[in-house]
PDB file as gemmi writes it, atoms N, CA and C in Angstrom:
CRYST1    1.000    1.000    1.000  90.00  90.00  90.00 P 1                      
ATOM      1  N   UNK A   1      16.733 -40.485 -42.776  1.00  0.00           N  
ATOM      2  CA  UNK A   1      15.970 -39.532 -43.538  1.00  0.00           C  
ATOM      3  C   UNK A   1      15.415 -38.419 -42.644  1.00  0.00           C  
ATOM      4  N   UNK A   2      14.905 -38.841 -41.495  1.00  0.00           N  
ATOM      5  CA  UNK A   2      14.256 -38.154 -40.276  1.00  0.00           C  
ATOM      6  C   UNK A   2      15.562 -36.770 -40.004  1.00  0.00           C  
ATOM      7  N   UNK A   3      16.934 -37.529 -40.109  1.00  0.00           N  
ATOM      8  CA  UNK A   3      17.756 -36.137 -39.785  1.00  0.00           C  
ATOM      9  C   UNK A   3      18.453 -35.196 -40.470  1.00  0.00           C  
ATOM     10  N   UNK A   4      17.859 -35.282 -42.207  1.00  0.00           N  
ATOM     11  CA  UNK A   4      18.323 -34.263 -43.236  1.00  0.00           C  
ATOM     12  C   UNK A   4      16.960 -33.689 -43.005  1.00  0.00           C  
ATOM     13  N   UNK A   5      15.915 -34.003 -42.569  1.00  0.00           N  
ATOM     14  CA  UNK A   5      14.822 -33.112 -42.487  1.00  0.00           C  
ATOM     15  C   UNK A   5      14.231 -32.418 -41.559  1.00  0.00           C  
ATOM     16  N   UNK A   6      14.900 -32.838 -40.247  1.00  0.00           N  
ATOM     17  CA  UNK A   6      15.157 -31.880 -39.111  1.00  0.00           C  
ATOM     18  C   UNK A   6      16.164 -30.847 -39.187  1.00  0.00           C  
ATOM     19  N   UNK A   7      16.895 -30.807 -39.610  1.00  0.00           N  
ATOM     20  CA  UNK A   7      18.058 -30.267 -40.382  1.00  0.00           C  
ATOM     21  C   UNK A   7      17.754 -29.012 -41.238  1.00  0.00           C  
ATOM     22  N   UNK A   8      16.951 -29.374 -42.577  1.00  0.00           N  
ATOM     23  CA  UNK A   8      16.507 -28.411 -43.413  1.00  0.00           C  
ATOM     24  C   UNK A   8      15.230 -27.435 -42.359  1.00  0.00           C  
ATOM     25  N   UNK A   9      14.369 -28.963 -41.335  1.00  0.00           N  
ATOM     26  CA  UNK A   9      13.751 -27.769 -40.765  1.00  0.00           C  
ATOM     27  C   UNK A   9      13.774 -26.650 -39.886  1.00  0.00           C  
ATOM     28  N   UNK A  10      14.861 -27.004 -39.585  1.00  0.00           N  
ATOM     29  CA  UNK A  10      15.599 -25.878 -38.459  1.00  0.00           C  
ATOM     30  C   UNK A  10      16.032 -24.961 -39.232  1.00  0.00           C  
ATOM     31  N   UNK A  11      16.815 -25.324 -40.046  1.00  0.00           N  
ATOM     32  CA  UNK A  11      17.550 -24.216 -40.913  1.00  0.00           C  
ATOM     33  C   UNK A  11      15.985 -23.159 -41.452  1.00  0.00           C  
ATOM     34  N   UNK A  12      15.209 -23.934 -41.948  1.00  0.00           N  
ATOM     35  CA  UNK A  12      13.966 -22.998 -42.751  1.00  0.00           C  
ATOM     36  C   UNK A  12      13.127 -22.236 -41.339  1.00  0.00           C  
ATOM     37  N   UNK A  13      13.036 -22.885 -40.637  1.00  0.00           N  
ATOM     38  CA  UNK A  13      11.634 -22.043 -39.705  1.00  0.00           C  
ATOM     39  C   UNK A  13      12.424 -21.515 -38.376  1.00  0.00           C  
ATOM     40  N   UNK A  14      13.642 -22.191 -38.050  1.00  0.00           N  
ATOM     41  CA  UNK A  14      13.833 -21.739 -36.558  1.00  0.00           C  
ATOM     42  C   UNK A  14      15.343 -21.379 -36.702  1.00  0.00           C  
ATOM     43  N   UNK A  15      15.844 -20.603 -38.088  1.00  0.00           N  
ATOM     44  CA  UNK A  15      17.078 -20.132 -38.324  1.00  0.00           C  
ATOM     45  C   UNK A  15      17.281 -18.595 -37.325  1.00  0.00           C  
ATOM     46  N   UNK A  16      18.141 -17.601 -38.092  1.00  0.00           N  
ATOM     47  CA  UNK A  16      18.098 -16.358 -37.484  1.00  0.00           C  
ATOM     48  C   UNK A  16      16.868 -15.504 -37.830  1.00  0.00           C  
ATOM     49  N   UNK A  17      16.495 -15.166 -39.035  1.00  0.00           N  
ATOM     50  CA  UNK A  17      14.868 -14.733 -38.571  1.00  0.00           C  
ATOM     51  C   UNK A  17      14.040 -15.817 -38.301  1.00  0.00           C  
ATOM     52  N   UNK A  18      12.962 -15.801 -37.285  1.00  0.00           N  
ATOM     53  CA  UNK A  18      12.268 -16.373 -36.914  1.00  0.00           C  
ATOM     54  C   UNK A  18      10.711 -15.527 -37.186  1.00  0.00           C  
ATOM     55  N   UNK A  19      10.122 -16.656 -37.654  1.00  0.00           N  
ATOM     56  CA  UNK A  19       8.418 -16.130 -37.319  1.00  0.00           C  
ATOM     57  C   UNK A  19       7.719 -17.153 -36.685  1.00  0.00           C  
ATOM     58  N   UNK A  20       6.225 -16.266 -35.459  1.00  0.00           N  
ATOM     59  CA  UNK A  20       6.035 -17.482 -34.977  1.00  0.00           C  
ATOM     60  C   UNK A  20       5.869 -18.644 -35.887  1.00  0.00           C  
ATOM     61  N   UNK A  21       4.668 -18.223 -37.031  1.00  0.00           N  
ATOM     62  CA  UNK A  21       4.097 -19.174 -37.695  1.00  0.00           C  
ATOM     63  C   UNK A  21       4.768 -20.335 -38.090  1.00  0.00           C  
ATOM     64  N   UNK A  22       5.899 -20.196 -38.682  1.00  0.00           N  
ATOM     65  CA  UNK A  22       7.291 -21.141 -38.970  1.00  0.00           C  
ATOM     66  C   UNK A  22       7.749 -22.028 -37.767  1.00  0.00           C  
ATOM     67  N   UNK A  23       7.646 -21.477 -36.255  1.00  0.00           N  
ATOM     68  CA  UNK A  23       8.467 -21.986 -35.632  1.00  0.00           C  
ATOM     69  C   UNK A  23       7.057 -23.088 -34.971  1.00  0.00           C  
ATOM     70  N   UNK A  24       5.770 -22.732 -34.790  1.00  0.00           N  
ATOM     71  CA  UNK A  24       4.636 -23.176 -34.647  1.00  0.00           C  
ATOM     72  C   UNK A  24       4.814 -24.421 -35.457  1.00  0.00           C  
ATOM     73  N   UNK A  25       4.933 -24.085 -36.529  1.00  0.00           N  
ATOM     74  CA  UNK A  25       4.949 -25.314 -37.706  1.00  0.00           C  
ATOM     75  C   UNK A  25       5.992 -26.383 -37.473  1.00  0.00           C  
ATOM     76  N   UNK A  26       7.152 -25.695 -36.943  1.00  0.00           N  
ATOM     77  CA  UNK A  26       8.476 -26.298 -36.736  1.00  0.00           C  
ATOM     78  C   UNK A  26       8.020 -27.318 -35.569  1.00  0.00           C  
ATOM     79  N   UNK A  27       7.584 -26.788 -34.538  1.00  0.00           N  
ATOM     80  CA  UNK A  27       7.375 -27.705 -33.194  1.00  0.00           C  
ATOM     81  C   UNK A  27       6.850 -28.715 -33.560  1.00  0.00           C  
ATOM     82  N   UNK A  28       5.218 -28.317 -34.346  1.00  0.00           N  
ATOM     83  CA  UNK A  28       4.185 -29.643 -34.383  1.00  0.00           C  
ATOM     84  C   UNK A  28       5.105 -30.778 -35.500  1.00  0.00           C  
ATOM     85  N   UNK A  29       5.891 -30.676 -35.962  1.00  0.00           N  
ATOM     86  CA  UNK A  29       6.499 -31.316 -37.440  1.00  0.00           C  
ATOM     87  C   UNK A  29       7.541 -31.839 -36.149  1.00  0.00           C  
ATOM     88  N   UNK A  30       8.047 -31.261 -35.327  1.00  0.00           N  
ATOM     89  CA  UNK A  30       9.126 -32.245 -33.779  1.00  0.00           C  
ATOM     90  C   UNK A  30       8.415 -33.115 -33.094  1.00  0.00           C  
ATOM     91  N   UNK A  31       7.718 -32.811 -32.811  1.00  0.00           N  
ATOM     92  CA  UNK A  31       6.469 -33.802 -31.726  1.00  0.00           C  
ATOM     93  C   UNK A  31       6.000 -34.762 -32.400  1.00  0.00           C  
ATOM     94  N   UNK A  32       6.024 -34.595 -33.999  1.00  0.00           N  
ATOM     95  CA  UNK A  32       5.225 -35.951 -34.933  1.00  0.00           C  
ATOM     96  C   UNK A  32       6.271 -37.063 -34.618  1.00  0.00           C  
ATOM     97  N   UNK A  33       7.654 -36.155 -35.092  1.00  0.00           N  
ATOM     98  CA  UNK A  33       8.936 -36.899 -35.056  1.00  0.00           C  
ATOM     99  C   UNK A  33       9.049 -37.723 -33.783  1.00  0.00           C  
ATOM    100  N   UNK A  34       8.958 -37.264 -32.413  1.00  0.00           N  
ATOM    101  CA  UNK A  34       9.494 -37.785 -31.682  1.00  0.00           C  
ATOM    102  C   UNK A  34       8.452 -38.955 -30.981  1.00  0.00           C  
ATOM    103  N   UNK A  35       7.346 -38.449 -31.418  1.00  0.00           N  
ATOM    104  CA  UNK A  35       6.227 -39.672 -31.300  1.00  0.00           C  
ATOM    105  C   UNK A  35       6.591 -41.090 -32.149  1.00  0.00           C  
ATOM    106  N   UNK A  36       7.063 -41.253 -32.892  1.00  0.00           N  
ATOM    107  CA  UNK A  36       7.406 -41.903 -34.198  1.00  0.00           C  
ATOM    108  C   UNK A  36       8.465 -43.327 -32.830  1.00  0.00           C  
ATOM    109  N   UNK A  37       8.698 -44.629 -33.233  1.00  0.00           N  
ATOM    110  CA  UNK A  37       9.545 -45.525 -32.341  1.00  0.00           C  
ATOM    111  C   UNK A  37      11.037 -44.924 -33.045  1.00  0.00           C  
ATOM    112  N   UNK A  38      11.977 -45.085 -32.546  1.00  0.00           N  
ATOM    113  CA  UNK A  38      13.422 -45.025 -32.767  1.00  0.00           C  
ATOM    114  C   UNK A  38      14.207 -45.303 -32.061  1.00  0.00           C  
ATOM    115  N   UNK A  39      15.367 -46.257 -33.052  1.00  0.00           N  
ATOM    116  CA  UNK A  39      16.659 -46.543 -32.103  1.00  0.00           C  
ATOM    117  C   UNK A  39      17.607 -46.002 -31.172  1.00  0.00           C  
ATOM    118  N   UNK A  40      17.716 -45.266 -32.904  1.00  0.00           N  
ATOM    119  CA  UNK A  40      18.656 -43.912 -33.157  1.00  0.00           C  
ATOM    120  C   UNK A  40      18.414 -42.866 -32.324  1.00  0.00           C  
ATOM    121  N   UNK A  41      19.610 -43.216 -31.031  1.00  0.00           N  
ATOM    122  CA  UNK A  41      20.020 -42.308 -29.572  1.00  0.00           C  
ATOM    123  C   UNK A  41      20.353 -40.970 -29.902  1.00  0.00           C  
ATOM    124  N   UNK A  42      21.043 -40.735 -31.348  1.00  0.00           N  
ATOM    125  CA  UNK A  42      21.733 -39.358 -31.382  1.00  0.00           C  
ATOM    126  C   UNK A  42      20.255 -38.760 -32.090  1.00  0.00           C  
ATOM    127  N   UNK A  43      19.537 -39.261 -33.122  1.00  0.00           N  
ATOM    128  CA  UNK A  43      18.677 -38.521 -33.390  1.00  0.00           C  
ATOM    129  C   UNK A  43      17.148 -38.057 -32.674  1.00  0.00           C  
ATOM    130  N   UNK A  44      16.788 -39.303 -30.990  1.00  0.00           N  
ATOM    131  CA  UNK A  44      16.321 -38.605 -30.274  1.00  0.00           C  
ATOM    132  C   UNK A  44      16.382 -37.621 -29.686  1.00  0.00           C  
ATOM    133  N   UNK A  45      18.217 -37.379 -29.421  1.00  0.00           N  
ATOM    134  CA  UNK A  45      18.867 -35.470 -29.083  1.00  0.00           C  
ATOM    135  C   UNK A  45      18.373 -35.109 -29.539  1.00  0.00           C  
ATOM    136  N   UNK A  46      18.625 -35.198 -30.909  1.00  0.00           N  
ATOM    137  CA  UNK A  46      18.594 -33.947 -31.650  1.00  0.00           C  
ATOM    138  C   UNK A  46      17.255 -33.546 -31.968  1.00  0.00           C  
ATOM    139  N   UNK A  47      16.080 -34.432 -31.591  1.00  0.00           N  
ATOM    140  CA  UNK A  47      14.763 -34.251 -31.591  1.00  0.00           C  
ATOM    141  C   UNK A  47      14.435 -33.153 -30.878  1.00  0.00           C  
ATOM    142  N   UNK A  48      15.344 -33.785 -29.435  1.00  0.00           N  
ATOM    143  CA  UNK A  48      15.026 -33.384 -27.951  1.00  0.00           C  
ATOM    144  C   UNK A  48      15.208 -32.031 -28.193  1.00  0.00           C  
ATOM    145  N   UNK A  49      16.484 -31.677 -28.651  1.00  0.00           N  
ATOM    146  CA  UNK A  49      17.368 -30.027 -28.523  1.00  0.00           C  
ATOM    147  C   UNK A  49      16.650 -29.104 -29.465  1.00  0.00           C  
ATOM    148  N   UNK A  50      16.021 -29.978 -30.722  1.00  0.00           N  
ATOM    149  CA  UNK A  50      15.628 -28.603 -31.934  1.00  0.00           C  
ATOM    150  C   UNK A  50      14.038 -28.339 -30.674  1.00  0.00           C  
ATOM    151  N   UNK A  51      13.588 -29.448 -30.333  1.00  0.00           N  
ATOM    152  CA  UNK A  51      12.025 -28.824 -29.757  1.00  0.00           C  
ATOM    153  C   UNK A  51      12.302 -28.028 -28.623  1.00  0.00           C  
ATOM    154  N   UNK A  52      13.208 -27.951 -28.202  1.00  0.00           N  
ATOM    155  CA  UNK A  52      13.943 -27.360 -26.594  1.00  0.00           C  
ATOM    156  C   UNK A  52      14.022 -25.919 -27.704  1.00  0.00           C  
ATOM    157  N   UNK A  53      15.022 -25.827 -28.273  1.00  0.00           N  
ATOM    158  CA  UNK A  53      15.196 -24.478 -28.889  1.00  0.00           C  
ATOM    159  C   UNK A  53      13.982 -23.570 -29.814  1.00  0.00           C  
ATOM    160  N   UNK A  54      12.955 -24.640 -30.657  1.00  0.00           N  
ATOM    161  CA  UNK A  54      11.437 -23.889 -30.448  1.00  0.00           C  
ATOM    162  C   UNK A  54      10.797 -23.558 -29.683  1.00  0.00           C  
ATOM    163  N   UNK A  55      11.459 -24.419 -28.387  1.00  0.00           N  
ATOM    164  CA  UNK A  55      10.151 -24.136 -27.517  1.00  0.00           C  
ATOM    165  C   UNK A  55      10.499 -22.677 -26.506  1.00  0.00           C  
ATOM    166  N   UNK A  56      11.670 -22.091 -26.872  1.00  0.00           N  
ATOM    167  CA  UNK A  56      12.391 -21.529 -26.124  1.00  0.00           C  
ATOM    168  C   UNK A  56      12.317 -19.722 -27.182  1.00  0.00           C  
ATOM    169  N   UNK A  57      12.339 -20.141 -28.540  1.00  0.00           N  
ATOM    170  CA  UNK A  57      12.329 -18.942 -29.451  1.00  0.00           C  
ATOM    171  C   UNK A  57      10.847 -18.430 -29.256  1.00  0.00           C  
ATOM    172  N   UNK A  58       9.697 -19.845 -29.350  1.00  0.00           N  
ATOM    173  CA  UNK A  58       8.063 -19.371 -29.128  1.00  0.00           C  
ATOM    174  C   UNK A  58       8.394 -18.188 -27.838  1.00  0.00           C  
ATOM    175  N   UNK A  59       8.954 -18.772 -26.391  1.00  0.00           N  
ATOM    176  CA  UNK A  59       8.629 -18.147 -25.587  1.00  0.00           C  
ATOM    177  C   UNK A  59       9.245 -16.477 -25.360  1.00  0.00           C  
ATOM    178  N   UNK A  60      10.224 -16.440 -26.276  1.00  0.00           N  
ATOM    179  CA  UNK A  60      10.845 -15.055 -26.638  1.00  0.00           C  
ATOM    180  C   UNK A  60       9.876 -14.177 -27.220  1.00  0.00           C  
ATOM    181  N   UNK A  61       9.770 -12.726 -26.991  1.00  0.00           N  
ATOM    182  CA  UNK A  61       8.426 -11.595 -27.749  1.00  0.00           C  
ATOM    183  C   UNK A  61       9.673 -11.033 -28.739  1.00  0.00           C  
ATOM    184  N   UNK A  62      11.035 -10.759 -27.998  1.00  0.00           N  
ATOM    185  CA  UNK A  62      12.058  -9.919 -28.603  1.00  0.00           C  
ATOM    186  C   UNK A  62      12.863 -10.137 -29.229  1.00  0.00           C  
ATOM    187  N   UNK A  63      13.355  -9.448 -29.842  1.00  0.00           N  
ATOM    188  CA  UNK A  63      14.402  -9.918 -30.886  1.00  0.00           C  
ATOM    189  C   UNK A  63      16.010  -9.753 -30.052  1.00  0.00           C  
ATOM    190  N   UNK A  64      16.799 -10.687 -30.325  1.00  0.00           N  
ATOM    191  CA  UNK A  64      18.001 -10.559 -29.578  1.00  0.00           C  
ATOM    192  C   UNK A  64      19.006 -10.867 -29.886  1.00  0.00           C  
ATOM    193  N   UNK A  65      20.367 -10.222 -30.156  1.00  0.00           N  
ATOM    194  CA  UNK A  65      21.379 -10.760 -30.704  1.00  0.00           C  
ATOM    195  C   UNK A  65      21.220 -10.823 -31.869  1.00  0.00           C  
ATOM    196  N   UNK A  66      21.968 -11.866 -32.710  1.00  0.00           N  
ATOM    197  CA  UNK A  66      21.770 -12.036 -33.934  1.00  0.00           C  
ATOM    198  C   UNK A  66      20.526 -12.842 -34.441  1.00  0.00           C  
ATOM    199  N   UNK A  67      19.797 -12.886 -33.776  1.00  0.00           N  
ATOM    200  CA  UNK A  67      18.047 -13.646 -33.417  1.00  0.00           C  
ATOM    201  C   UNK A  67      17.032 -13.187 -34.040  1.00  0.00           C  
ATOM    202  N   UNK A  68      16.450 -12.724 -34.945  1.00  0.00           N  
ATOM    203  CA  UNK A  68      15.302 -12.068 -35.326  1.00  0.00           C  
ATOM    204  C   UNK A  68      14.223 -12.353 -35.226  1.00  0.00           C  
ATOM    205  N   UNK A  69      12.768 -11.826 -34.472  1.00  0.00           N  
ATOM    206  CA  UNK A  69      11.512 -12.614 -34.645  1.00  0.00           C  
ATOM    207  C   UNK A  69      10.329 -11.229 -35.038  1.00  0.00           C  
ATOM    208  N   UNK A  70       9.945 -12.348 -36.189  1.00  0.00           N  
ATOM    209  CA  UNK A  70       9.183 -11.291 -37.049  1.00  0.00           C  
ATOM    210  C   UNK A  70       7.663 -11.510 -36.743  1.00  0.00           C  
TER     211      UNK A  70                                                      
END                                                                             
């Protein structure tokens, strides 16, 4: 369940436009996740990679590529 909703949340807050507020929201909603116990090796990645890639759009001011931050 944890990975149709990492899923939708990437797609909603940390797609091609980006705002902080969304992606703010996005992180703290990763960190709940990855605090949480789990087996499931592929869905700690994918924990790992969506908070790697918020944590990486937060640190962007500019917009780049096909990237938008509003």
């Amino acid at each position: 369940m944890i990975r149709q909703q990492l899923q939708q949340l990437m797609w909603e807050r940390a797609g091609i436009i980006r705002r902080r507020k969304d992606l703010k929201k996005a992180f703290e909603q990763i960190k709940k996740w990855e605090m949480q116990k789990m087996e499931d090796v592929e869905l700690r990645n994918m924990l790992l990679v969506s908070r790697l890639i918020v944590e990486a759009a937060l640190k962007r001011k500019k917009s780049l590529g096909c990237h938008f931050v509003l």
